[in-house]
C-alpha positions as CSV (number, residue, x, y, z in Angstrom):
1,X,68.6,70.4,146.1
2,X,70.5,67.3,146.3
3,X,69.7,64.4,148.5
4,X,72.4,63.1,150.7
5,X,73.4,60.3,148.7
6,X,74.1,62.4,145.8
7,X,76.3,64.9,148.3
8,X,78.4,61.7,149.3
9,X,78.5,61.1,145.3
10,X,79.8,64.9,145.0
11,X,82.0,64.8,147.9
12,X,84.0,61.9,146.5
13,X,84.1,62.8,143.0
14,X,85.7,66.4,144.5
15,X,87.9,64.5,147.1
16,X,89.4,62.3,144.2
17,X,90.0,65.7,141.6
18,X,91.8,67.0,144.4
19,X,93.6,63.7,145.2
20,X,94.5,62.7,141.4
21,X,94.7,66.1,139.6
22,X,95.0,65.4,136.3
23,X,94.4,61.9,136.8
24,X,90.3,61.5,135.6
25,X,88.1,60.4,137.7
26,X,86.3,57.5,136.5
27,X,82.6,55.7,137.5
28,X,84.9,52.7,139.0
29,X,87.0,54.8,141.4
30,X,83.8,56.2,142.5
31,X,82.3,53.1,143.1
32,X,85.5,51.6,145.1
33,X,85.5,54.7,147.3
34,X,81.5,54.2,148.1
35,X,81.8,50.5,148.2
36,X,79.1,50.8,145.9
37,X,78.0,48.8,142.7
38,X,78.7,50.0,139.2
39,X,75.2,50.4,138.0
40,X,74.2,52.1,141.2
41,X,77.4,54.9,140.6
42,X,76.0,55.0,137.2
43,X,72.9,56.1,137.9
44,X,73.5,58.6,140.1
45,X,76.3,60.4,137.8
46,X,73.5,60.4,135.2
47,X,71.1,62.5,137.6
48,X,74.0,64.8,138.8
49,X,74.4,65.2,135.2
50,X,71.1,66.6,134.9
51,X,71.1,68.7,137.3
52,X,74.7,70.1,135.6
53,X,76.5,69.3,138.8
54,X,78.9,67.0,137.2
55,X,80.2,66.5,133.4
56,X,80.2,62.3,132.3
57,X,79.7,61.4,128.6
58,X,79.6,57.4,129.0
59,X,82.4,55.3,129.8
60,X,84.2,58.3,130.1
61,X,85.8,60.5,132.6
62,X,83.3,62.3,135.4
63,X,84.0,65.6,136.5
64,X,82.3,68.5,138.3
65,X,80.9,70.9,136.9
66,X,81.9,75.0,138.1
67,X,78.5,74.3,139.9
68,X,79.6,70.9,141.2
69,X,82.9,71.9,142.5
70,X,81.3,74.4,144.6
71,X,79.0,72.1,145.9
72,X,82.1,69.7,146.7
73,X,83.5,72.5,148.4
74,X,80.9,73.6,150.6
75,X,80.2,69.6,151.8
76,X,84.1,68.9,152.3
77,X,84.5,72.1,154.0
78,X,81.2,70.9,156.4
79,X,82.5,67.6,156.4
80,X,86.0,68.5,157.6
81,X,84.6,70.6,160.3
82,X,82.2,68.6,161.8
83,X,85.5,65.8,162.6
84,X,87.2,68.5,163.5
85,X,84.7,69.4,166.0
86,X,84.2,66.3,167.3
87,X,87.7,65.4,167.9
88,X,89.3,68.7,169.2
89,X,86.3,69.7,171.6
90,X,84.1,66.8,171.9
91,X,87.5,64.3,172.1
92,X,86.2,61.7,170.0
93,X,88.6,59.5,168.1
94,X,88.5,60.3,164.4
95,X,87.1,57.1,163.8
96,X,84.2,57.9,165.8
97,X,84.1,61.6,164.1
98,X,83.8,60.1,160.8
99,X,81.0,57.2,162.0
100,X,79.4,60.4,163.5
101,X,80.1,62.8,161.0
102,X,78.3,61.1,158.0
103,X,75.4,60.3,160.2
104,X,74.6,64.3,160.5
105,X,76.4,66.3,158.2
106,X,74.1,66.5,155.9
107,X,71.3,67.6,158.2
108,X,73.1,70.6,159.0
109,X,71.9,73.6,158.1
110,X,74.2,76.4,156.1
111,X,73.3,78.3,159.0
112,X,74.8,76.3,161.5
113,X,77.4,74.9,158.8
114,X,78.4,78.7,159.2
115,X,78.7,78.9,162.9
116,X,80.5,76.0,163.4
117,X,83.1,77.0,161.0
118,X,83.2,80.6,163.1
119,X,83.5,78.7,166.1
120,X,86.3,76.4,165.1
121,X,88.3,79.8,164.2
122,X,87.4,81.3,167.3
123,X,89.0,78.4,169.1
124,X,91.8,78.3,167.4
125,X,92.8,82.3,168.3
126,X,91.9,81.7,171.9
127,X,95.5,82.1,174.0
128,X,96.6,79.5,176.4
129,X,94.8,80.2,179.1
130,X,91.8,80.2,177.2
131,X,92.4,77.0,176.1
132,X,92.8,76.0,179.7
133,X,89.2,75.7,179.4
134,X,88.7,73.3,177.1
135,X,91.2,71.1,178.0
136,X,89.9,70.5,181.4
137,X,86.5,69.8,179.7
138,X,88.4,67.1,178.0
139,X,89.7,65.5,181.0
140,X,86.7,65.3,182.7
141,X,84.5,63.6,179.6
142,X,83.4,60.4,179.9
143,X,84.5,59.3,183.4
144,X,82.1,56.4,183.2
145,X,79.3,57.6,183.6
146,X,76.5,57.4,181.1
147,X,73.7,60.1,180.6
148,X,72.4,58.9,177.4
149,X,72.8,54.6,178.1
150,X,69.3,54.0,175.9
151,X,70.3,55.8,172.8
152,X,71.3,53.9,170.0
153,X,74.7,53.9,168.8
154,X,74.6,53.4,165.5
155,X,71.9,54.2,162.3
156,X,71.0,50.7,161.9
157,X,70.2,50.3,165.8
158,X,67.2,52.3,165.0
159,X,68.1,56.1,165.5
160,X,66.3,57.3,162.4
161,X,64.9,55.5,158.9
C-alpha cells in the first residue's frame, strides 16, 4: 500500500509519460512539478522502486512500472473525478476543486472511488429535464449564507495533522 505522498509521486510521474511520450521522465521534472527538493524526489523513487512500482537506475530516466502505471491510472482517474465532481455538481471553481481534491482523494475508498465514477456517468446520460435539476441546485448554492462558518478552510488551519 502506498502512502499518499508516494500516490502524488505516481500520479506525476504518470501525468508527465502521458504528457512527454517518448520524452523520459527525469527526478528533476518530478521535482519542479512537486515543488519538491531533489534529494527528497530521490528518495522516494528509490522506495517506489522497491516496491516495483516504478523503474529508475540512478541519474537516469524514471518510469512506471506495468504495476505502476496502473496505479497512475487508478489515482488520475480518482483524481479527475473528484474535480469533476466538485465543479459540475458542487459548482466549485476548478481552483477550489483542485485545493479540495488533493486534500481527500486519497482518503477515498475504491469503493466510493467506484460510485462516484458511476455517478458522474449517470449524470452525464440524464436528458434535459433531468438536468433541470441540478442546475437549479446550482443557482441556489451559496446565497450567503453559511452553515459550516467554523470549519477550517484550509489543511494548515487545523482540519487534520
Amino acid at each position: 500500500m502506498l502512502t499518499a505522498a508516494q500516490q502524488d509521486y505516481v500520479e506525476v510521474i504518470y501525468r508527465l509519460e502521458l504528457e512527454r511520450g517518448d520524452e523520459p521522465v527525469r527526478i528533476s521534472d518530478i521535482a519542479e512539478r512537486l515543488g519538491t527538493r531533489l534529494p527528497t524526489v530521490t528518495r522516494t523513487v528509490q522506495k517506489l522502486t522497491a516496491a516495483k512500482v516504478v523503474r529508475h537506475d540512478s541519474r537516469k530516466e524514471v518510469t512506471l512500472t506495468e504495476k505502476g502505471r496502473q496505479i497512475g491510472r487508478e489515482i488520475v482517474h480518482r483524481h479527475d473525478d473528484l474535480v469533476k465532481f466538485f465543479v459540475q455538481v458542487l459548482g466549485l471553481s476548478e481552483a477550489e476543486a483542485e485545493r479540495d481534491t488533493c486534500q481527500i482523494e486519497h482518503g477515498l475508498s475504491g469503493k466510493a472511488s467506484q460510485r462516484l465514477h458511476e455517478f458522474l456517468v449517470y449524470l452525464r446520460e440524464l436528458g434535459e429535464d433531468e438536468r433541470l435539476i441540478l442546475e437549479r441546485f446550482l443557482e441556489s448554492v451559496s446565497k450567503g449564507h453559511k452553515d459550516f462558518e467554523h470549519l477550517p478552510r484550509r489543511l494548515t488551519d487545523g482540519w487534520r495533522s
